[in-house]
C-alpha atoms as a printed R data frame, in Angstrom:
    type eleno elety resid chain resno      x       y       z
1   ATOM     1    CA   UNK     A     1 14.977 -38.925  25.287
2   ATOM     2    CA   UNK     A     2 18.104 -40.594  25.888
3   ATOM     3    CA   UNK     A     3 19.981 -41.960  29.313
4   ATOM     4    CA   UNK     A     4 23.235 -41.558  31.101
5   ATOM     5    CA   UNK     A     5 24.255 -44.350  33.214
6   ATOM     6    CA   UNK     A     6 20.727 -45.649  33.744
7   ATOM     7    CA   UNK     A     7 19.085 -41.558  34.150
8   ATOM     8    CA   UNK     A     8 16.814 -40.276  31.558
9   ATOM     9    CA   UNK     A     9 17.628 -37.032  29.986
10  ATOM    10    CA   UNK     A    10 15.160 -35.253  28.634
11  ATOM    11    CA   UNK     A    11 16.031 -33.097  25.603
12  ATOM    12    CA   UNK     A    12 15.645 -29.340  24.901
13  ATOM    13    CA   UNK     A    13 12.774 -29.290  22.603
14  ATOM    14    CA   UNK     A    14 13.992 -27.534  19.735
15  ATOM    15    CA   UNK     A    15 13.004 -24.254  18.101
16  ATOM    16    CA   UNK     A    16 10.542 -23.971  16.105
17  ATOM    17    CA   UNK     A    17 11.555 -24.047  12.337
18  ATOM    18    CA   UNK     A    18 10.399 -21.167  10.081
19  ATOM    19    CA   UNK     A    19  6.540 -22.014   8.905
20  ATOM    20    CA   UNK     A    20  5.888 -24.232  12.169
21  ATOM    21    CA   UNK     A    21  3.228 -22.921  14.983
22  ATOM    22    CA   UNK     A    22  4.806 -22.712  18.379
23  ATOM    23    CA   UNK     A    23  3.845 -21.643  21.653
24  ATOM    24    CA   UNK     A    24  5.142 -18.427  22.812
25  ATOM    25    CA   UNK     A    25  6.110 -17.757  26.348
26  ATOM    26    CA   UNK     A    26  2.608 -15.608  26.842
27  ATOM    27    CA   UNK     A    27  0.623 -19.084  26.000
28  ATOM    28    CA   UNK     A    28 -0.760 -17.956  22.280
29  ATOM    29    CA   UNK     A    29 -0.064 -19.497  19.286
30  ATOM    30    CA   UNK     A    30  2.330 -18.004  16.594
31  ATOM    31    CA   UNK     A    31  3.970 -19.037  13.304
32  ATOM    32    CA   UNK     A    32  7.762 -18.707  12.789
33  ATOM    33    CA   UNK     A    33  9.280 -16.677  10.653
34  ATOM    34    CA   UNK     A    34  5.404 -15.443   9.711
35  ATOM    35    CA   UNK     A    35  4.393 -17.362   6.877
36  ATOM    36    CA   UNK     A    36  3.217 -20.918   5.901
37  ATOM    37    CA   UNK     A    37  4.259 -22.695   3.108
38  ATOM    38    CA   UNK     A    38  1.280 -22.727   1.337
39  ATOM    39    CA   UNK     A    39  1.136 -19.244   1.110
40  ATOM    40    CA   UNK     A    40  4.651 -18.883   0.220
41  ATOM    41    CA   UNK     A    41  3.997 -20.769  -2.505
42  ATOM    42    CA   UNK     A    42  1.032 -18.848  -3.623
43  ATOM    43    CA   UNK     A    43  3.315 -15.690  -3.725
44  ATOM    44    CA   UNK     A    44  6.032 -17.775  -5.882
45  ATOM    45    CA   UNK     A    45  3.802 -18.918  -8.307
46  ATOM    46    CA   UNK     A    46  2.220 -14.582  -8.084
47  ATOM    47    CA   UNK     A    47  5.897 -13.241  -8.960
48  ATOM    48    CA   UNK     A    48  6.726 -15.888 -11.678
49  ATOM    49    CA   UNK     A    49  9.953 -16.299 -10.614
50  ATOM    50    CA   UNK     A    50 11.530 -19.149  -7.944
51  ATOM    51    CA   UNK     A    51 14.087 -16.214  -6.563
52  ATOM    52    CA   UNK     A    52 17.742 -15.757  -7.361
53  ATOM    53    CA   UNK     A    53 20.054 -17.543  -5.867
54  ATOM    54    CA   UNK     A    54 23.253 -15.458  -4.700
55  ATOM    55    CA   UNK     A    55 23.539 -12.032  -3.658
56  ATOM    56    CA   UNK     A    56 26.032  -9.632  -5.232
57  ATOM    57    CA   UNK     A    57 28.850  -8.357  -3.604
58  ATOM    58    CA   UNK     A    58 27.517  -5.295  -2.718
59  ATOM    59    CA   UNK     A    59 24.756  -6.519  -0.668
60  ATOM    60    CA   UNK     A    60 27.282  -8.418   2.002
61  ATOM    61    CA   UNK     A    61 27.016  -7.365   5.220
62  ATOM    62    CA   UNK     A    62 29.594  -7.672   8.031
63  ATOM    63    CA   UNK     A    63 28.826 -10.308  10.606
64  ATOM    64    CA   UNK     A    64 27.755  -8.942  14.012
65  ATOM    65    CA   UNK     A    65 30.347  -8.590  16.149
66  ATOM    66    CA   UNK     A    66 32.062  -6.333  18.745
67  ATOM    67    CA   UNK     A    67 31.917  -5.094  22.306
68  ATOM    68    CA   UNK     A    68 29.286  -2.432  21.350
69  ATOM    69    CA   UNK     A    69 27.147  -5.127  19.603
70  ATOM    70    CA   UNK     A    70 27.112  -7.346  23.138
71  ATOM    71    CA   UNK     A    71 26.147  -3.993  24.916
72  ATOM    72    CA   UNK     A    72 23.744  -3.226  23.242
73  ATOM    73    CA   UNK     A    73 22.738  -7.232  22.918
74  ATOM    74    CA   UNK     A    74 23.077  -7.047  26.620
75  ATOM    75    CA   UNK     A    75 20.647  -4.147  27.562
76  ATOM    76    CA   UNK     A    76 17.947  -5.253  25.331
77  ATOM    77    CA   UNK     A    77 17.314  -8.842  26.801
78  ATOM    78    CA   UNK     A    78 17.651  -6.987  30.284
79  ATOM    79    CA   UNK     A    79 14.413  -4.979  29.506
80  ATOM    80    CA   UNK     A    80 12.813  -7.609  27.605
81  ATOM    81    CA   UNK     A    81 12.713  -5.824  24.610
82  ATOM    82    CA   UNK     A    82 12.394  -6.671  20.974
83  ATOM    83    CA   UNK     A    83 14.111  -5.194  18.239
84  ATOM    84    CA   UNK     A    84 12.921  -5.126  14.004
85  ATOM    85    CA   UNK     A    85 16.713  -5.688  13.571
86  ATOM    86    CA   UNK     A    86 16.735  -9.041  15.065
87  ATOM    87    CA   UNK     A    87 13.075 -10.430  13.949
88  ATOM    88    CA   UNK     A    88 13.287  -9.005  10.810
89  ATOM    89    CA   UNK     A    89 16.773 -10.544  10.024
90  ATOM    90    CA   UNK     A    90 18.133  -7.046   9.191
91  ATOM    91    CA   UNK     A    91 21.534  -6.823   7.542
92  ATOM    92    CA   UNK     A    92 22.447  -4.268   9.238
93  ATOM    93    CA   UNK     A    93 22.274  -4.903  12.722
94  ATOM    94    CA   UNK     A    94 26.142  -5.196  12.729
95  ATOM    95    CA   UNK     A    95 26.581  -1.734  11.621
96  ATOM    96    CA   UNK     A    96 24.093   0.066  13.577
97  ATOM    97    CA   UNK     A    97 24.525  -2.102  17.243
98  ATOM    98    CA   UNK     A    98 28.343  -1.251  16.774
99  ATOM    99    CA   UNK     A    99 27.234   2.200  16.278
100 ATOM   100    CA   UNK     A   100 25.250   1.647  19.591
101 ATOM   101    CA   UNK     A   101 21.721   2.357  17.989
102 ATOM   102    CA   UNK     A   102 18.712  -0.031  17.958
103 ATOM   103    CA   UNK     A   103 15.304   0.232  16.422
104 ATOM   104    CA   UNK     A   104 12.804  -1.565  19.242
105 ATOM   105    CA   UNK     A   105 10.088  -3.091  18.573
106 ATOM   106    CA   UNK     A   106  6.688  -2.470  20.774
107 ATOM   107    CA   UNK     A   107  3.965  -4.676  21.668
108 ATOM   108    CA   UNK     A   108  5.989  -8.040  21.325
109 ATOM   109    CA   UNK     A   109  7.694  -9.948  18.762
110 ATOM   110    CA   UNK     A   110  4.196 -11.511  17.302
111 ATOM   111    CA   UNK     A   111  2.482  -9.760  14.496
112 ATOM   112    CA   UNK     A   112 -1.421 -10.200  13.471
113 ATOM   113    CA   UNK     A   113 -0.463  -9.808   9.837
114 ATOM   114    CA   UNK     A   114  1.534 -12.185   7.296
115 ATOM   115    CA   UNK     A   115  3.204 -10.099   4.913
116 ATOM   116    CA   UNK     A   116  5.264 -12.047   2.420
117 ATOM   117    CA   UNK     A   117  8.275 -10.169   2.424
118 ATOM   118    CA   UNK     A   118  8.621  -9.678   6.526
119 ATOM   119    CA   UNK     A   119  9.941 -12.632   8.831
120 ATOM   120    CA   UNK     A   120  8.680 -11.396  12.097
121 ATOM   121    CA   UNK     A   121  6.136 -14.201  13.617
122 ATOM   122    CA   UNK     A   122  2.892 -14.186  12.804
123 ATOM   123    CA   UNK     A   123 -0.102 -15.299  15.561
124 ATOM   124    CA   UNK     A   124 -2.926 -13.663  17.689
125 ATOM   125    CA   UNK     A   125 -1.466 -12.146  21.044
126 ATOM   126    CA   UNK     A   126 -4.920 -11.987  22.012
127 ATOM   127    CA   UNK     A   127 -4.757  -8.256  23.637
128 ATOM   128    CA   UNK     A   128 -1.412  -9.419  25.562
129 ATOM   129    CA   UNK     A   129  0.781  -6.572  26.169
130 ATOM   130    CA   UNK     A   130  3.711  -5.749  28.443
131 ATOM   131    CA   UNK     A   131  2.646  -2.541  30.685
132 ATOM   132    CA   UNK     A   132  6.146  -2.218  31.684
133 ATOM   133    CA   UNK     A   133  7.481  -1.805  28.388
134 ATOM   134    CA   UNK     A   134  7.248   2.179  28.142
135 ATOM   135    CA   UNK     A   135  9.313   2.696  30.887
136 ATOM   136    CA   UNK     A   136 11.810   0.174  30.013
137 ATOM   137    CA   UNK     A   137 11.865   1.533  26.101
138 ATOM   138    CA   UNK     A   138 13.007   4.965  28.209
139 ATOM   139    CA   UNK     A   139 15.179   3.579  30.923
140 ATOM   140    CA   UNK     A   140 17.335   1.533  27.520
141 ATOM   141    CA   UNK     A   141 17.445   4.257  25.404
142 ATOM   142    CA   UNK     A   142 19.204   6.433  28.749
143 ATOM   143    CA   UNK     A   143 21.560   3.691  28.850
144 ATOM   144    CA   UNK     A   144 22.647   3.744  25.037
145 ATOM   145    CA   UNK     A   145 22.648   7.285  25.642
146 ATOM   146    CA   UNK     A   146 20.470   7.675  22.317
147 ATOM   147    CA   UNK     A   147 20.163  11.293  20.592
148 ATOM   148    CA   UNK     A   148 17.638   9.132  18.313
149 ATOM   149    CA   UNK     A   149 15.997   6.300  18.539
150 ATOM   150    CA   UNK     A   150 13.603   4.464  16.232
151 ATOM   151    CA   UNK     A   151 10.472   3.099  17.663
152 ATOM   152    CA   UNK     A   152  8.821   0.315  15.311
153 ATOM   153    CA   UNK     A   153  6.391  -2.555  16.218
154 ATOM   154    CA   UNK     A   154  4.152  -5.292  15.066
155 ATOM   155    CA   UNK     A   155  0.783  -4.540  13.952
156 ATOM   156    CA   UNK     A   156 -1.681  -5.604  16.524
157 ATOM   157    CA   UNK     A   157 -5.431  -6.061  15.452
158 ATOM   158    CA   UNK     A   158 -6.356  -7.719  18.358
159 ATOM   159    CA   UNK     A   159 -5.949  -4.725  20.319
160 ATOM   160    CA   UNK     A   160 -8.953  -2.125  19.742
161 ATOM   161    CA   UNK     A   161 -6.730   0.879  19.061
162 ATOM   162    CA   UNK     A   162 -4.426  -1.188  17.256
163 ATOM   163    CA   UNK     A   163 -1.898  -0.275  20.021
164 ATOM   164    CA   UNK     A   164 -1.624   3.683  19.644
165 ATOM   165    CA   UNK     A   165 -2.222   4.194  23.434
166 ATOM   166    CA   UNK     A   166  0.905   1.797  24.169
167 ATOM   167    CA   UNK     A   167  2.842   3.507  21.487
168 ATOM   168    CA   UNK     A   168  1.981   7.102  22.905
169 ATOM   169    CA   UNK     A   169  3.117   6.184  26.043
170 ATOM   170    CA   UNK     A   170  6.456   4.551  25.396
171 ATOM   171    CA   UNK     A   171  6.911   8.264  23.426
172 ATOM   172    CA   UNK     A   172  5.740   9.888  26.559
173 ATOM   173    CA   UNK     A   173  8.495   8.206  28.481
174 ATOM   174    CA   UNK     A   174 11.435   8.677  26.386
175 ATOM   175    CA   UNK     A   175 11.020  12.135  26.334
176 ATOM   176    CA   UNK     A   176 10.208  12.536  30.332
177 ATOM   177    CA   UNK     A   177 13.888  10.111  30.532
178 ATOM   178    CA   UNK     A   178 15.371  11.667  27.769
179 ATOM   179    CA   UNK     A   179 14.176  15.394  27.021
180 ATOM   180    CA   UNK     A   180 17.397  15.966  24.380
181 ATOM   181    CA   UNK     A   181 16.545  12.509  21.946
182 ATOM   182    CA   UNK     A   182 14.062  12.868  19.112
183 ATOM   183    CA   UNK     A   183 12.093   9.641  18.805
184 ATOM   184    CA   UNK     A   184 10.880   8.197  15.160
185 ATOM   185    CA   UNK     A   185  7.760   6.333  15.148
186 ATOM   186    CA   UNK     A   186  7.084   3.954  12.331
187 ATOM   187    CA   UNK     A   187  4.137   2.407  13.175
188 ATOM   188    CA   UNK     A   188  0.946   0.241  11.906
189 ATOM   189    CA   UNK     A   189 -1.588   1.512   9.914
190 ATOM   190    CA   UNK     A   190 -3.721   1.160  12.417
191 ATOM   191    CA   UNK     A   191 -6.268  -0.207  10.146
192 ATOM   192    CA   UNK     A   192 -7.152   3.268   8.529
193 ATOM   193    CA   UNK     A   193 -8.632   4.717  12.202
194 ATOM   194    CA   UNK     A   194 -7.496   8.246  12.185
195 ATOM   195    CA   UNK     A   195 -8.023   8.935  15.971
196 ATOM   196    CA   UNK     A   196 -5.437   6.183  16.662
197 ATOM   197    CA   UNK     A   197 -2.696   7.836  14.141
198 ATOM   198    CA   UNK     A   198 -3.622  11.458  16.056
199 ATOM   199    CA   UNK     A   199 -3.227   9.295  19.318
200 ATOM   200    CA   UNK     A   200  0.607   8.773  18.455
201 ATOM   201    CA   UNK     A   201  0.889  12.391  16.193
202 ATOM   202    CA   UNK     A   202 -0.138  14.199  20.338
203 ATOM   203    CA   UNK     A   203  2.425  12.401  21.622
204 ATOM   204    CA   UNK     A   204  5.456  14.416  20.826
205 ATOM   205    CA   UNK     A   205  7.202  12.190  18.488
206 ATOM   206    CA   UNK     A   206  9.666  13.872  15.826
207 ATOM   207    CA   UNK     A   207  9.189  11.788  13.020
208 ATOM   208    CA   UNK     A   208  5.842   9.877  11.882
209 ATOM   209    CA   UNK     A   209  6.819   7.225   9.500
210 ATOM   210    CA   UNK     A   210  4.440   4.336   7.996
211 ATOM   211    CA   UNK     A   211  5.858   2.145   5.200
212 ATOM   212    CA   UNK     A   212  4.339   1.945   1.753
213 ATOM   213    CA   UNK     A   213  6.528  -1.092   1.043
214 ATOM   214    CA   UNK     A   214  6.068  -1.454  -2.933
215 ATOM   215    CA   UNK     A   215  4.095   0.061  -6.172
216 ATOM   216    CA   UNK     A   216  0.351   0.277  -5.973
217 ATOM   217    CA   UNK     A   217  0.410  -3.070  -8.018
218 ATOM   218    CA   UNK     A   218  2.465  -5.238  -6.310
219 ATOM   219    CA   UNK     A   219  0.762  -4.305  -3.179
220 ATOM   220    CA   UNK     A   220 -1.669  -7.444  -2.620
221 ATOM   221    CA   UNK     A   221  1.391  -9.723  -3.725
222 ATOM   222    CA   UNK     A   222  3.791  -8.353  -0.852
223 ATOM   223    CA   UNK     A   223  1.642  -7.488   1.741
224 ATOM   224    CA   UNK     A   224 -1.019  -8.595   3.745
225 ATOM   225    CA   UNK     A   225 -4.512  -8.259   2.889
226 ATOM   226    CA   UNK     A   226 -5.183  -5.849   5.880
227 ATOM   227    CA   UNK     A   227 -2.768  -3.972   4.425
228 ATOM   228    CA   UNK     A   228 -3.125  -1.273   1.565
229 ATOM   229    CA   UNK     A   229 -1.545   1.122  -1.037
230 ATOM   230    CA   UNK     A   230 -4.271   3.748  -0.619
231 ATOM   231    CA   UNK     A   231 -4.490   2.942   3.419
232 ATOM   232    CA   UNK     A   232 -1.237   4.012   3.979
233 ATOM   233    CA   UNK     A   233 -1.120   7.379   1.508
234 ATOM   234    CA   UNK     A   234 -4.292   8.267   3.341
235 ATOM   235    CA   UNK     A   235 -2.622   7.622   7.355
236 ATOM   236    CA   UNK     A   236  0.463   9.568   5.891
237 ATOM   237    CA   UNK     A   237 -1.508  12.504   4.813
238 ATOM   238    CA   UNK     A   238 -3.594  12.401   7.809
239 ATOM   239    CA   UNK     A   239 -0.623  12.936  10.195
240 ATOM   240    CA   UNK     A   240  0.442  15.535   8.256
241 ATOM   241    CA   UNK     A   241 -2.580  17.347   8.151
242 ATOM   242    CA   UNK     A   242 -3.164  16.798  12.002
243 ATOM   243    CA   UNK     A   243  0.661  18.037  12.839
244 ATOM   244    CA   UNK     A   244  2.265  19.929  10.126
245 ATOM   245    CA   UNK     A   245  5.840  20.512  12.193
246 ATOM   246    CA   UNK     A   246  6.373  16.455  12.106
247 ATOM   247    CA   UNK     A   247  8.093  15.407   9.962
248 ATOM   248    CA   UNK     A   248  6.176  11.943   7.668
249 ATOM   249    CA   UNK     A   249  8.145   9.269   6.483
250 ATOM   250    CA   UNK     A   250  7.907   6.222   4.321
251 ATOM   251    CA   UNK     A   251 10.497   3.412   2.703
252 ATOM   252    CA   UNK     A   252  9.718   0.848  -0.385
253 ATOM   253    CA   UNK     A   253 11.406  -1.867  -0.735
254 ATOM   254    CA   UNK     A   254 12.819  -2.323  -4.713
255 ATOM   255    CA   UNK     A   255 13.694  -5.635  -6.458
256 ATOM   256    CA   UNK     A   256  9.992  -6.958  -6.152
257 ATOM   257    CA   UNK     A   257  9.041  -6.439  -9.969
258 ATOM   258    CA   UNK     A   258  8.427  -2.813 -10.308
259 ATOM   259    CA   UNK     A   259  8.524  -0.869 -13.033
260 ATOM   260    CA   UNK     A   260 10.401   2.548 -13.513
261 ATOM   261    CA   UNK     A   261  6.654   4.311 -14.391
262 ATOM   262    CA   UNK     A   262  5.459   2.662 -11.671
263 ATOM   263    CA   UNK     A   263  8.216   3.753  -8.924
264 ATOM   264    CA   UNK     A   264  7.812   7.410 -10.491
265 ATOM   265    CA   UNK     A   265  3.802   7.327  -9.636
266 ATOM   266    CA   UNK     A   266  4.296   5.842  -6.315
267 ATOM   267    CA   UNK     A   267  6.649   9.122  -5.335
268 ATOM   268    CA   UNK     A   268  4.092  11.074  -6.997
269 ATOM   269    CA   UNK     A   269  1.562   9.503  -5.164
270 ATOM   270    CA   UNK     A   270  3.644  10.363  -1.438
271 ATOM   271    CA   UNK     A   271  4.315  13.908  -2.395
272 ATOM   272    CA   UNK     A   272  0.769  14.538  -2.787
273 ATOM   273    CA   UNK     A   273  0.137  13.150   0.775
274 ATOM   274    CA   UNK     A   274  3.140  16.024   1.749
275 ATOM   275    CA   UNK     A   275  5.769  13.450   2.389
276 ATOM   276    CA   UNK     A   276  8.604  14.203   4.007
277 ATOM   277    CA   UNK     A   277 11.372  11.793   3.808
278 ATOM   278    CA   UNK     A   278 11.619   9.017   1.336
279 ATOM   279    CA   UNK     A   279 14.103   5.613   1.764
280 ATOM   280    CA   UNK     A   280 14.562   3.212  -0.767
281 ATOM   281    CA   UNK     A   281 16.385  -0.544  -0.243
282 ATOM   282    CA   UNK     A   282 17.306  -3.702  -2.326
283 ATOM   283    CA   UNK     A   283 14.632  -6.273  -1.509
284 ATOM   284    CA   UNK     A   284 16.024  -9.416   0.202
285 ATOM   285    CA   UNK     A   285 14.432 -13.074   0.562
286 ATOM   286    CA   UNK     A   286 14.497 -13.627   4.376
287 ATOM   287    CA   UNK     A   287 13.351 -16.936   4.095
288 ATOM   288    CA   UNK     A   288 13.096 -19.560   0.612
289 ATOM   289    CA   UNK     A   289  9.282 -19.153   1.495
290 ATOM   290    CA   UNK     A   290  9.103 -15.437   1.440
291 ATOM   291    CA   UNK     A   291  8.610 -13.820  -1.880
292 ATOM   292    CA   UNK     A   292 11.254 -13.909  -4.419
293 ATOM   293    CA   UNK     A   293 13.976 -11.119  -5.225
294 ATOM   294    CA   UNK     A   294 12.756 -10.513  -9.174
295 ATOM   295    CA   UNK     A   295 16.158  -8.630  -9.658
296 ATOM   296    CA   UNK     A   296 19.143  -7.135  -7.593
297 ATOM   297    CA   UNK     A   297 19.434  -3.285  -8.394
298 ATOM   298    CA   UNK     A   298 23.101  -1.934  -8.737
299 ATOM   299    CA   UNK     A   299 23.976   0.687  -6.576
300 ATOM   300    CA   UNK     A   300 24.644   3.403  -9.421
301 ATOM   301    CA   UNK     A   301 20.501   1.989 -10.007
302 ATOM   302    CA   UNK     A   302 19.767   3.499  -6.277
303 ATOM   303    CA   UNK     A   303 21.979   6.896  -7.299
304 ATOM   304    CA   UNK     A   304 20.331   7.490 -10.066
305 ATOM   305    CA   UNK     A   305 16.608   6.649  -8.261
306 ATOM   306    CA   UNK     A   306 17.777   8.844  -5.667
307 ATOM   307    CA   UNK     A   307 17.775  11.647  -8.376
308 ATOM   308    CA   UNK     A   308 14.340  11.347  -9.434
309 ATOM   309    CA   UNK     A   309 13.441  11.549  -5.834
310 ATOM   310    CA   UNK     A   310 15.168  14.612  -4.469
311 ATOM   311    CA   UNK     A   311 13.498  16.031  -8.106
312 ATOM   312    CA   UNK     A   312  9.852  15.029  -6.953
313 ATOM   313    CA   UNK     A   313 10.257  17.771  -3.907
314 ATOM   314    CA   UNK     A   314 11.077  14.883  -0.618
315 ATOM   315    CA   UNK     A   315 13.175  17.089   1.813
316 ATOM   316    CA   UNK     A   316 15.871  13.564   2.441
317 ATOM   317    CA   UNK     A   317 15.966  10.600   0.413
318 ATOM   318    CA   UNK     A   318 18.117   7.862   1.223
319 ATOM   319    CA   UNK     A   319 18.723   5.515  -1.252
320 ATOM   320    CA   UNK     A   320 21.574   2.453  -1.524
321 ATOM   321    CA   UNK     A   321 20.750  -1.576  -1.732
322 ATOM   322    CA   UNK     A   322 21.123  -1.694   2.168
323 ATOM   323    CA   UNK     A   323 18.892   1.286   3.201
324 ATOM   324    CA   UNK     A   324 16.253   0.051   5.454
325 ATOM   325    CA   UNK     A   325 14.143   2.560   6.485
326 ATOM   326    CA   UNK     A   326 15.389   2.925  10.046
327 ATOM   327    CA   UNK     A   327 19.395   2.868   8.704
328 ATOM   328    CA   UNK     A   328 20.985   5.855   9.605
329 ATOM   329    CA   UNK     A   329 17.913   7.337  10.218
330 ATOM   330    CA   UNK     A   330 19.408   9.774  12.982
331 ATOM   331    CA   UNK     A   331 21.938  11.154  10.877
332 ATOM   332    CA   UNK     A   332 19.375  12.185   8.347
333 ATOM   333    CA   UNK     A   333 17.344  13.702  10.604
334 ATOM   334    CA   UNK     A   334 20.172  15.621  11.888
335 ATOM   335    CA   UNK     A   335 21.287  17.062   8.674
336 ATOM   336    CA   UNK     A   336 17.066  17.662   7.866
337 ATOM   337    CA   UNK     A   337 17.259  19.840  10.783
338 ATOM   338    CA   UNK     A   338 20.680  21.556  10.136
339 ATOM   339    CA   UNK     A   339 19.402  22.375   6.943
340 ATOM   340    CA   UNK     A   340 16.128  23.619   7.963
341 ATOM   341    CA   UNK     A   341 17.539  26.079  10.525
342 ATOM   342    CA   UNK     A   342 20.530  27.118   7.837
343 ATOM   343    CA   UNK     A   343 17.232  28.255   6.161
344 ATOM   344    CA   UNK     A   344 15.473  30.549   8.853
């Protein structure tokens, strides 16, 4: 506290820096940027390496910028949305708010779960949720006048369908608003509860998409203990099975330590669950206590990966060091589709 001519000021408290507990605006406690230090640590010491230090060129990103980017900036903090490509530090979100896309995130900007590679907070919302968020998600993505639109969101334990009902109904209301936009839906793993992934599969969504993240073995040092390889190969297979016409989805993230035999059984291991479409990205550090980058691909690397892929039987692959899996994820679907009907 300081004065000015005899008045105390009283100073902004500052934000929270990343490992610090805060209190959000709902009144529960949360963790910036998602992880603590000590379990940062624990992850370092896991990948045996302290990170690299610079990026190559190929993995700059433009800064974001641009009349398009404040629109869309704009219409977001009107509905009191979230987005992945803001909590997530996304280095894209020049690109693709230019473009006048957004993937928004449901159910808050708090997740239950720590994964080491995310920076999205971490904390226990307690069962909070917004019940106006479905029709706001619909009433945005009419104003960005969205052909596609990504739907993501934190994973929410504390809610006893892990949010599926929310997520069904933000679908529900996108398509009511906006009959002509397909809607992608990459959502928790809902812990493994089957009726909650056929929740979301009824609800008319497009594309069902649930991230795999890394190999089979890397899987405990990357993600969260809630989380797992065979969890997510068995929710992807599930939705399949319960809707054959949608279309399944998954992205790992590369860089983390994997091996090439191990990349090749992963794929193996999606096409047997049916997979659809398959992205693939270049790993980065969001924070010094996130896990390490073991090793920057090169983007002939990706090419090449990319190969292998299409070779498995995936109907799309995307594959470049700044693929994430919602990049560009309408354009794909749009030449999925052309090609599908060119085959009728």
């Amino acid at each position: 506290m300081s004065e000015f001519k005899g008045i105390p000021i009283v100073e902004p408290r500052r934000p929270a820096r990343s490992g610090e507990k805060y209190v959000t605006p709902q009144g529960f406690t949360a963790i910036k940027d998602g992880i603590k230090p000590a379990v940062a640590a624990a992850a370092a010491a896991a990948a045996g390496t302290s990170g690299l230090s610079r990026k190559p060129a190929w993995l700059r990103a433009r800064a974001p910028t641009g009349d398009t980017f404040a629109a869309v900036k704009g219409i977001v903090r009107e509905h009191r949305l979230s987005t992945v490509c803001e909590e997530a530090k996304c280095p894209n979100i020049g690109e693709c708010w230019n473009a006048g896309t957004a993937t928004i995130m449901l159910m808050g900007a708090v997740c239950t779960r720590a994964c080491r590679f995310c920076a999205v907070d971490t904390g226990n919302p307690r069962g909070w949720l917004d019940s106006q968020e479905p029709d706001n998600v619909a009433r945005s993505v009419e104003l960005m006048g969205l052909s596609y639109v990504v739907l993501t969101s934190v994973d929410r334990d504390d809610l006893a369908d892990g949010g599926a009902a929310h997520y069904a109904a933000a679908i529900r209301a996108i398509k009511q608003r906006n009959p002509g936009t397909a809607v992608e839906a990459l959502t928790p793993d809902f812990a493994g509860v089957m009726r909650d992934v056929e929740t979301v599969m009824d609800s008319g969504l497009d594309v069902f998409a649930q991230n795999i993240e890394t190999v089979k073995r890397l899987t405990h040092q990357v993600r969260d203990p809630r989380a797992g390889y065979g969890q997510t190969i068995e929710v992807l297979a599930a939705a399949k099975r319960h809707r054959p016409s949608v279309l399944t989805k998954t992205s790992l993230m590369l860089g983390l330590g994997e091996t090439d035999d191990e990349l090749r059984a992963c794929m193996a291991d999606l096409r047997g669950a049916s997979l659809d479409i398959l992205t693939l990205g270049q790993y980065l550090q969001p924070t010094k206590k996130h896990h390490s980058v073991v090793r920057y691909l090169e983007p002939a690397e990706f090419e090449a990966i990319k190969t292998i892929a299409f070779s498995k039987g995936f109907l799309m692959v995307a594959s470049s060091p700044l693929t994430r899996s919602s990049h560009h994820a309408g354009e794909n679907f749009a030449r999925l589709k052309a090609a599908r009907q060119s085959n009728i």
